[in-house]
DRENTORKOL-3810 file (N, C-alpha, C; in nm, 4 decimals):
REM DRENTORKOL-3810
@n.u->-3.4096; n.v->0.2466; n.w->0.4183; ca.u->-3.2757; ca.v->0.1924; ca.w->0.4315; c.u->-3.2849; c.v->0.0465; c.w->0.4760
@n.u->-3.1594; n.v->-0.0225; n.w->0.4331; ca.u->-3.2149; ca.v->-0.1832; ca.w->0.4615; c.u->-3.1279; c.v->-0.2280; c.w->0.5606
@n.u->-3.1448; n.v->-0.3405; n.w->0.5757; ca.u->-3.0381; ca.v->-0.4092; ca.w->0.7355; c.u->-2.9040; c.v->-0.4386; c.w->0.6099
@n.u->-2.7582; n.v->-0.3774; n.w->0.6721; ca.u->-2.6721; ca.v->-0.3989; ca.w->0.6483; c.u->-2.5663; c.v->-0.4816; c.w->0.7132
@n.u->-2.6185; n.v->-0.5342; n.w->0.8112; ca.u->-2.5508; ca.v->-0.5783; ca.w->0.8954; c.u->-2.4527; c.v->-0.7306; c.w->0.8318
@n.u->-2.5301; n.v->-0.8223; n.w->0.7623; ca.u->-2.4326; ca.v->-0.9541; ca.w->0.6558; c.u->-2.3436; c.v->-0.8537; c.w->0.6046
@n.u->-2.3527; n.v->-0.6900; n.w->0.5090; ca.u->-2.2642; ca.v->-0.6787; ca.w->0.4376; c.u->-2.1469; c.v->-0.6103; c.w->0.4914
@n.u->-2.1576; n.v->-0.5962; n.w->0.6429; ca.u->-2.0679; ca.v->-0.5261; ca.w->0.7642; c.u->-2.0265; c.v->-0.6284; c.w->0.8003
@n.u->-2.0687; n.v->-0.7788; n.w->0.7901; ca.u->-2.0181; ca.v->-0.8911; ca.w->0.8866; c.u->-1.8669; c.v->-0.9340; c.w->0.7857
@n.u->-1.9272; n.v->-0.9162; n.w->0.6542; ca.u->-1.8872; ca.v->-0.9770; ca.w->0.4969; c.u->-1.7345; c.v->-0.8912; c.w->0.5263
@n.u->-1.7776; n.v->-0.7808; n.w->0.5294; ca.u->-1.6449; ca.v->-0.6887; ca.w->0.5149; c.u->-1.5489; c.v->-0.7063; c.w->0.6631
@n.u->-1.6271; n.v->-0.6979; n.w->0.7767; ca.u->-1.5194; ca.v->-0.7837; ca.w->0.9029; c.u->-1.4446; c.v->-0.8902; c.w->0.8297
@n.u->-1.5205; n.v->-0.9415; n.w->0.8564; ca.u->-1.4688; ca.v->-1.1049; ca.w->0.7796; c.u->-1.3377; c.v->-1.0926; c.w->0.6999
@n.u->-1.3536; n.v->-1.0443; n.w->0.5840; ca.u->-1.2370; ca.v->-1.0270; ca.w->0.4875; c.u->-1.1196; c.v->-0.9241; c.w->0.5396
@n.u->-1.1564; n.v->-0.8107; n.w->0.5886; ca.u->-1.0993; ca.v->-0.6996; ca.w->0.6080; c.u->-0.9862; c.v->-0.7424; c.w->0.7831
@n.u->-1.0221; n.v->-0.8254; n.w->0.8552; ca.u->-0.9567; ca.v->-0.8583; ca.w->1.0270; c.u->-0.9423; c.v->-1.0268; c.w->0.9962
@n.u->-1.0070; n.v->-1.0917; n.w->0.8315; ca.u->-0.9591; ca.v->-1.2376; ca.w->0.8303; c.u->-1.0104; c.v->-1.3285; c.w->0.9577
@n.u->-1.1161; n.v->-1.3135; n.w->0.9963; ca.u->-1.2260; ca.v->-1.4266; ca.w->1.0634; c.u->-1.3347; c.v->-1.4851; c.w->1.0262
@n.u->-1.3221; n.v->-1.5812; n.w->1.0452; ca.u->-1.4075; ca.v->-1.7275; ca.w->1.0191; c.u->-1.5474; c.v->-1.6642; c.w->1.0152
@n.u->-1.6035; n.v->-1.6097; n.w->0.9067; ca.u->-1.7360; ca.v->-1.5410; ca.w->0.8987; c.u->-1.8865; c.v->-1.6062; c.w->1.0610
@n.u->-1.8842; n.v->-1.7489; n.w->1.0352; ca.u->-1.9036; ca.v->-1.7980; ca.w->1.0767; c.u->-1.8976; c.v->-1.7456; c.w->1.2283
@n.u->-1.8387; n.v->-1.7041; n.w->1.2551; ca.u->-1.8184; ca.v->-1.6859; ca.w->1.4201; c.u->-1.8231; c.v->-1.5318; c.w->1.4319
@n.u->-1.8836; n.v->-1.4725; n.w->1.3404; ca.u->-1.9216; ca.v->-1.3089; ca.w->1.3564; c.u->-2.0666; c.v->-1.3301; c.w->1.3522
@n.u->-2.0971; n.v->-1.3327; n.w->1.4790; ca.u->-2.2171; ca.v->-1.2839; ca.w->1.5187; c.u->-2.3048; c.v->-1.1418; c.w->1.4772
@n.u->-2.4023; n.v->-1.1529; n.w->1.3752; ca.u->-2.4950; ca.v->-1.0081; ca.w->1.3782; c.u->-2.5221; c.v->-0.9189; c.w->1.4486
@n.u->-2.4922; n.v->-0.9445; n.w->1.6077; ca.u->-2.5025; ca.v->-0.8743; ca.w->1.7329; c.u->-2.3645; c.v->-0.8492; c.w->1.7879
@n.u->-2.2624; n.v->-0.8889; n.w->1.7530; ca.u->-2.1597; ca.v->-0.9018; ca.w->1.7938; c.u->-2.0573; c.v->-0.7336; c.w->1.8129
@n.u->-2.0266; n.v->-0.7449; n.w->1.9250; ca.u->-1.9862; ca.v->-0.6429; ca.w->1.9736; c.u->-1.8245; c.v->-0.6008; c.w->1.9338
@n.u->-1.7686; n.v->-0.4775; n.w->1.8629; ca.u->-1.6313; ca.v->-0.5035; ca.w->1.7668; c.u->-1.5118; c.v->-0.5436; c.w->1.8789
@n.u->-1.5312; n.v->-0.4544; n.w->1.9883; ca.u->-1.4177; ca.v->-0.5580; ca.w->2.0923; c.u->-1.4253; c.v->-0.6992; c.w->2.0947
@n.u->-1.5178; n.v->-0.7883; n.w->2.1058; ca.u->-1.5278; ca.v->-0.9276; ca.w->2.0765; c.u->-1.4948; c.v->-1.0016; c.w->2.0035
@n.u->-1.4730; n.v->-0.9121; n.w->1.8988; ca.u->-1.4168; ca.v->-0.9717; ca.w->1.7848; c.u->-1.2527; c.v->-0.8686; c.w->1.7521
@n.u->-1.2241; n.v->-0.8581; n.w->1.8674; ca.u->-1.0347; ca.v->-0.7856; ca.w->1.8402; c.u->-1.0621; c.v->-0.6506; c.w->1.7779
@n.u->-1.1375; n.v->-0.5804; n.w->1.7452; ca.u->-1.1407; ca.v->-0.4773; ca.w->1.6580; c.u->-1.1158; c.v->-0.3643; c.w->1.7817
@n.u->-0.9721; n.v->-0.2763; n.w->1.8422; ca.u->-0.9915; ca.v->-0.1962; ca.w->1.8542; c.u->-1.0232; c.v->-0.0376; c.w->1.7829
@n.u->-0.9546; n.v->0.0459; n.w->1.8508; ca.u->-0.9932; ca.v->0.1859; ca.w->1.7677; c.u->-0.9105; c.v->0.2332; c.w->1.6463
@n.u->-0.8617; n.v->0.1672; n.w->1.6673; ca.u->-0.7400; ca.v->0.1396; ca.w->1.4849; c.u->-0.8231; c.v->0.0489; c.w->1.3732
@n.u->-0.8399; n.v->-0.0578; n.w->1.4815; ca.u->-0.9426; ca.v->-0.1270; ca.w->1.3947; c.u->-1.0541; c.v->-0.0661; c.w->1.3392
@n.u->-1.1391; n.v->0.0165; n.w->1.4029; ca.u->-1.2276; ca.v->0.0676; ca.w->1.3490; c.u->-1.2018; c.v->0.1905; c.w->1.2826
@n.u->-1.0889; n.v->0.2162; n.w->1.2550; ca.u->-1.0264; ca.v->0.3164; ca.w->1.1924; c.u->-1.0192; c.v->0.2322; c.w->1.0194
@n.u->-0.9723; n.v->0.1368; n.w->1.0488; ca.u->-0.9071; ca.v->0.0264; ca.w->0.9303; c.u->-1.0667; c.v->-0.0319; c.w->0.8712
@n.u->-1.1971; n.v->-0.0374; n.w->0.9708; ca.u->-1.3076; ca.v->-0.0804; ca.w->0.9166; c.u->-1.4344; c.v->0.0428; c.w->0.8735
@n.u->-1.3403; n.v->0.1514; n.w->0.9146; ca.u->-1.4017; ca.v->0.2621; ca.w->0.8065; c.u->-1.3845; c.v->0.2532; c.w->0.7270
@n.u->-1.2709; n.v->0.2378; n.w->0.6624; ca.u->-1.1898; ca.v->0.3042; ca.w->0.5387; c.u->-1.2509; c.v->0.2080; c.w->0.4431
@n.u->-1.2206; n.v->0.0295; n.w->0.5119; ca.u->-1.2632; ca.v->-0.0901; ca.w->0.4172; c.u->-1.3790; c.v->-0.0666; c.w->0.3817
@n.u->-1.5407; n.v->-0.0332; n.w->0.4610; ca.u->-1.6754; ca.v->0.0144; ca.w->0.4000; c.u->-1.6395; c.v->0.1266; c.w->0.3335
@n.u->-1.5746; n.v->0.2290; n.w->0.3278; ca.u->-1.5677; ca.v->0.3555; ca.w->0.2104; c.u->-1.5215; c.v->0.2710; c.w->0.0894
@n.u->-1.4225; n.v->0.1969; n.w->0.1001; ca.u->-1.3600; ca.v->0.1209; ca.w->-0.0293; c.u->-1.5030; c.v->0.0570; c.w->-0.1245
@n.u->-1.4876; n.v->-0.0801; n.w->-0.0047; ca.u->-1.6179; ca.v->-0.1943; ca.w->-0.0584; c.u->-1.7461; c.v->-0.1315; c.w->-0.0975
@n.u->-1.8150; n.v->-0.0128; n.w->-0.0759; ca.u->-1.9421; ca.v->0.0631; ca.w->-0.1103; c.u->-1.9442; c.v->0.1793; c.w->-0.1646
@n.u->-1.8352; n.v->0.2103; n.w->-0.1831; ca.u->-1.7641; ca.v->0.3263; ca.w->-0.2725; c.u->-1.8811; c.v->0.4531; c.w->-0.2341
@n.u->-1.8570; n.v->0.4716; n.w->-0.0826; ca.u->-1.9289; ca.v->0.6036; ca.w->-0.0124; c.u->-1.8453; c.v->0.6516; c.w->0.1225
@n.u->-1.8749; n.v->0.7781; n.w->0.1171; ca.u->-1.8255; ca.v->0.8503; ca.w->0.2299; c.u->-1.8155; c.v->0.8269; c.w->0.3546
@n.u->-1.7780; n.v->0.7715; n.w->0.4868; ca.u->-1.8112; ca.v->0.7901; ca.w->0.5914; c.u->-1.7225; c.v->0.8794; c.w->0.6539
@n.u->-1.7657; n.v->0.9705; n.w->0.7472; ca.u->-1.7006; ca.v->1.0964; ca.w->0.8349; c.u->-1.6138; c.v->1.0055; c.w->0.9251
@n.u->-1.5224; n.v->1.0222; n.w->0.9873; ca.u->-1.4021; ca.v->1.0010; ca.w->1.1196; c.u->-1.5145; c.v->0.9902; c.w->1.2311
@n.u->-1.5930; n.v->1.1136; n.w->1.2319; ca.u->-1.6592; ca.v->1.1435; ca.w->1.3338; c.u->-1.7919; c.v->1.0760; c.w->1.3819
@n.u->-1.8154; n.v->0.9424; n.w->1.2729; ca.u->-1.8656; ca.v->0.8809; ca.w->1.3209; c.u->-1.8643; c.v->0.7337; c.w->1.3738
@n.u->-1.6952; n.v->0.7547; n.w->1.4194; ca.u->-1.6407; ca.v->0.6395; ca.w->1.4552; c.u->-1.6502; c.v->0.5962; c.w->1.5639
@n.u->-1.7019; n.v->0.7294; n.w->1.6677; ca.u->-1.7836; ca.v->0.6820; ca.w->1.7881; c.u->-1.8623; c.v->0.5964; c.w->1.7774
@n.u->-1.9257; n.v->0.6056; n.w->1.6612; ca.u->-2.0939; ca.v->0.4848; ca.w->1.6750; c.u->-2.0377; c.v->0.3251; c.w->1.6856
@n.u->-1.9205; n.v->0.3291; n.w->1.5901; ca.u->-1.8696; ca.v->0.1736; ca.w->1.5842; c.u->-1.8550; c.v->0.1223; c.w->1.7017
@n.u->-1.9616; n.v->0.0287; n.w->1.7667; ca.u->-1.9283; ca.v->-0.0335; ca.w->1.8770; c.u->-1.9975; c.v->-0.1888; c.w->1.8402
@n.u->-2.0756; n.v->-0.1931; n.w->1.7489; ca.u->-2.0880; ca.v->-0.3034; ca.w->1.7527; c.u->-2.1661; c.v->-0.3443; c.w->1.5768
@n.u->-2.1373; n.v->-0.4491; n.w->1.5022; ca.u->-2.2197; ca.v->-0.4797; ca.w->1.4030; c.u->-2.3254; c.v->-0.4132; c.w->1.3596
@n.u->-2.4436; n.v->-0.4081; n.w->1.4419; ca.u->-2.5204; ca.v->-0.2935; ca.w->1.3844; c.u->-2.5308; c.v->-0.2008; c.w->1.3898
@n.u->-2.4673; n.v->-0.1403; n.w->1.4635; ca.u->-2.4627; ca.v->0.0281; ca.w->1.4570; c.u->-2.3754; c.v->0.1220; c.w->1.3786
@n.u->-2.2355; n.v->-0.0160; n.w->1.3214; ca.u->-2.1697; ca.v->-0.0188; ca.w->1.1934; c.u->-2.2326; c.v->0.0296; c.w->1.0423
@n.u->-2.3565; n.v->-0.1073; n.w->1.0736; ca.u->-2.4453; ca.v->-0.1103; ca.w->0.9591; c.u->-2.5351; c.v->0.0407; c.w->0.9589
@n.u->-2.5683; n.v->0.0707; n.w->1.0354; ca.u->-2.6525; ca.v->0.1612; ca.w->1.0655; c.u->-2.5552; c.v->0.2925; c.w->1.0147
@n.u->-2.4706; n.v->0.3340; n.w->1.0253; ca.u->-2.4047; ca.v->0.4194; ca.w->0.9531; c.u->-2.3408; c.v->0.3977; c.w->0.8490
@n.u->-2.3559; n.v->0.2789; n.w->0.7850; ca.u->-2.2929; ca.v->0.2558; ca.w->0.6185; c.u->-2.4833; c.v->0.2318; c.w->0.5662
@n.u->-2.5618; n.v->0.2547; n.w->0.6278; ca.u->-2.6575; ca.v->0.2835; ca.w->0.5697; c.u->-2.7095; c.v->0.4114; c.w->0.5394
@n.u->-2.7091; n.v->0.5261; n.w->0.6202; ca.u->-2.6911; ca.v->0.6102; ca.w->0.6133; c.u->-2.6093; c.v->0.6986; c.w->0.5168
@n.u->-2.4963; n.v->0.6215; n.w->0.5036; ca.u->-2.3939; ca.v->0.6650; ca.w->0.4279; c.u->-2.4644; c.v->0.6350; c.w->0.2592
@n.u->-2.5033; n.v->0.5291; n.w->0.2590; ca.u->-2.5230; ca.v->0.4876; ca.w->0.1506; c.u->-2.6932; c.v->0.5486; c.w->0.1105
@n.u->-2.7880; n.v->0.5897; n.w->0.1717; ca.u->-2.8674; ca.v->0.6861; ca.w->0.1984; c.u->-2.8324; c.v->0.8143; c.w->0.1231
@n.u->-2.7709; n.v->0.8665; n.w->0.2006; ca.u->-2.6754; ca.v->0.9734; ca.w->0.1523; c.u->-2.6239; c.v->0.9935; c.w->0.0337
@n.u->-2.5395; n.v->0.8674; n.w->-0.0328; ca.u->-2.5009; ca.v->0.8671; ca.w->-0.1566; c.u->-2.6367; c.v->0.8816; c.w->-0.2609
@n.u->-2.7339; n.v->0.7607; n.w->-0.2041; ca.u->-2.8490; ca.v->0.7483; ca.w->-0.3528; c.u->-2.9040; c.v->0.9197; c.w->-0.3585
@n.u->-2.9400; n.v->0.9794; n.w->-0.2442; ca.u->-2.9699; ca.v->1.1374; ca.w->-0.2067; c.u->-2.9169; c.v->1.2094; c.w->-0.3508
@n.u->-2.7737; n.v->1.2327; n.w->-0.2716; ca.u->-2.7022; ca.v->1.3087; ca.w->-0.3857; c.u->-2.7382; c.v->1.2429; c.w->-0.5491
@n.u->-2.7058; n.v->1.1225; n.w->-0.6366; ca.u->-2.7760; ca.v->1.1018; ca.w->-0.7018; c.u->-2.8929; c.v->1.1278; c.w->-0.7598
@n.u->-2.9853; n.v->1.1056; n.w->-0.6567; ca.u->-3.0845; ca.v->1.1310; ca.w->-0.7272; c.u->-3.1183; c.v->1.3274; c.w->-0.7363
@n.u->-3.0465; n.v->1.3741; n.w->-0.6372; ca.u->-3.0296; ca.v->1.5493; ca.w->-0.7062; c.u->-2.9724; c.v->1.5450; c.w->-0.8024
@n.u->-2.8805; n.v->1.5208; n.w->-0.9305; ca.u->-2.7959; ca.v->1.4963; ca.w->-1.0079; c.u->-2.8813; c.v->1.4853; c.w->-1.1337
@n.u->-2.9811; n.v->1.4217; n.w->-1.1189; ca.u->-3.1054; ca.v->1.3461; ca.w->-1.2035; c.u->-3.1614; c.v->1.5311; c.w->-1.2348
END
């Protein structure tokens, strides 16, 4: 699985409309305004933008950029998985 973290910053960015620039890779989602709605609203945008599943239930993890990434990797893990059973 690879570092997702630019394509979690990419989708902040567009999805809460901040200056990419000032989203830090480490950056923690309260720091950047994202409460638990927010991360409700930045599930849904990674299910959209990567066209994969993520559970509700792992909306606990959202606390910060990479641990975002870290479960839209997974997710996306998950997807190539199924795929490649399909094969």
């Amino acid at each position: 699985m690879g570092d997702h973290r630019a394509d979690v910053a990419n989708v902040v960015s567009e999805t809460f409309r901040l200056d990419p620039a000032e989203i830090a890779l480490d950056a923690p989602l309260e720091e950047l305004g994202i409460d638990s709605k927010g991360r409700i609203k930045l599930l849904s945008a990674l299910e959209i933008y990567h066209d994969v599943k993520i559970d509700l239930d792992q909306l606990g993890r959202f606390t910060d950029i990479g641990s975002v990434a870290e479960v839209l990797a997974e997710a996306l893990g998950d997807k190539a998985g199924v795929a490649d059973e399909r094969r």
